[in-house]
N, C-alpha and C positions, 0 to 999 in steps of 0.2 A: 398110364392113362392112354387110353386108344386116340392118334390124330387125329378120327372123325370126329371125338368129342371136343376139339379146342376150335374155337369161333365159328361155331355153326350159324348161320346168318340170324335166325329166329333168335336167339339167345341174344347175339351181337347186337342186334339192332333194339332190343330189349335195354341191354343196358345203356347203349348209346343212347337211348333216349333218358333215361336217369340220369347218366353223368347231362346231359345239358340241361336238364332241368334244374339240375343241383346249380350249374353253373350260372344259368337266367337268376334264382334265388338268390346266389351270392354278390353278383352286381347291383341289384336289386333294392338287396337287404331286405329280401322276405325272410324274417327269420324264422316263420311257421312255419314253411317248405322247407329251409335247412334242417330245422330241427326232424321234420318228420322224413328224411331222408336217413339221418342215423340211427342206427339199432338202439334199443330203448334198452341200454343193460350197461349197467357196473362195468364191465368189464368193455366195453367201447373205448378204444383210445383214440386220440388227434394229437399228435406232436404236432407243434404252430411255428412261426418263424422267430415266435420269443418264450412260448410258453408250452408246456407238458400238459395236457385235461386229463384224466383218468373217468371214465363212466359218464352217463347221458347227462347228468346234472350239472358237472364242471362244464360242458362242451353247453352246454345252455345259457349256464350263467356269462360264458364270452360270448358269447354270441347277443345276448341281451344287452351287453354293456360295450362292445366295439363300437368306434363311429360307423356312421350310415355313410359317410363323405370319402371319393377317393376310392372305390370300390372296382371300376372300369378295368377292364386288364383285358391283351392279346392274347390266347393261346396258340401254344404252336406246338410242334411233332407229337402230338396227341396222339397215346395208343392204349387203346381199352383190347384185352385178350380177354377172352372166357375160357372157361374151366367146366366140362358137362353143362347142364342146368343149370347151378345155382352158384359159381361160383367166377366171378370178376375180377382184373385189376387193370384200374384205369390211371397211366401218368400220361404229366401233360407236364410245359413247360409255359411260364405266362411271361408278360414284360407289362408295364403299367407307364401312362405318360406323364414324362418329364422324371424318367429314373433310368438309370442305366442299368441296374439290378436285375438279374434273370432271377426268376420264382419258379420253383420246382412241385410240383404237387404230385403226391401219388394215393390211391386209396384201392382199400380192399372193401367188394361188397359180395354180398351174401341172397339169395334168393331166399328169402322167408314164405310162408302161405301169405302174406298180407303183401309184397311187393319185396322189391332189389331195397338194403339197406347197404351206408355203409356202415361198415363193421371198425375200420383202423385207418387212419389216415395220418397222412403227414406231409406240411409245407415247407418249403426253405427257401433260403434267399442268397445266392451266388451276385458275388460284384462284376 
């Protein structure tokens, strides 16, 4: 791939605005913006900090059923990179209060005709 195509500002800022939107939703607990953030297909994964989803429906069904309480979290050394157009990945590192626990998150999203999904994600939790 040619270096002009990797974080060209339009693109970059493109998705910087998706990953914070996803982030506003997940503090939140809008779960109709999370949801409408991920790619609507079978083949969607989210590794979580306890559990594997496989496809849009698992990653629905958690998200319907997690607490709403407790949501809050820091991010820090946040780096979203693009790829041409249509292709993203944003890690970020969180901490949540009154836990000493670093939370690691990374996602892969996708530029579709309808908007930036994510397509695969995954969270963890370092002591």
């Amino acid at each position: 791939m040619n270096r002009d195509n990797i974080d060209r500002p339009a693109v970059l800022n493109e998705v910087r605005t998706a990953f914070y939107r996803y982030e506003e939703a997940l503090v939140t607990n809008d779960v109709a913006t999370l949801d409408a953030l991920f790619w609507v297909d079978e083949r969607t994964v989210r590794y979580g900090a306890t559990e594997n989803l496989y496809g849009i429906e698992q990653i629905r069904a958690f998200r319907a059923a997690r607490p709403s309480q407790g949501l809050d979290r820091t991010l820090r050394n946040t780096t979203i990179t693009t790829f041409g157009d249509e292709m993203a990945v944003a890690s970020t590192e969180f901490t949540r209060e009154g836990s000493d626990r670093i939370g690691r998150q990374m996602q892969t999203w996708v530029k579709f005709p309808f908007g930036w999904r994510i397509v695969a994600a995954h969270v963890s939790l370092m002591e």
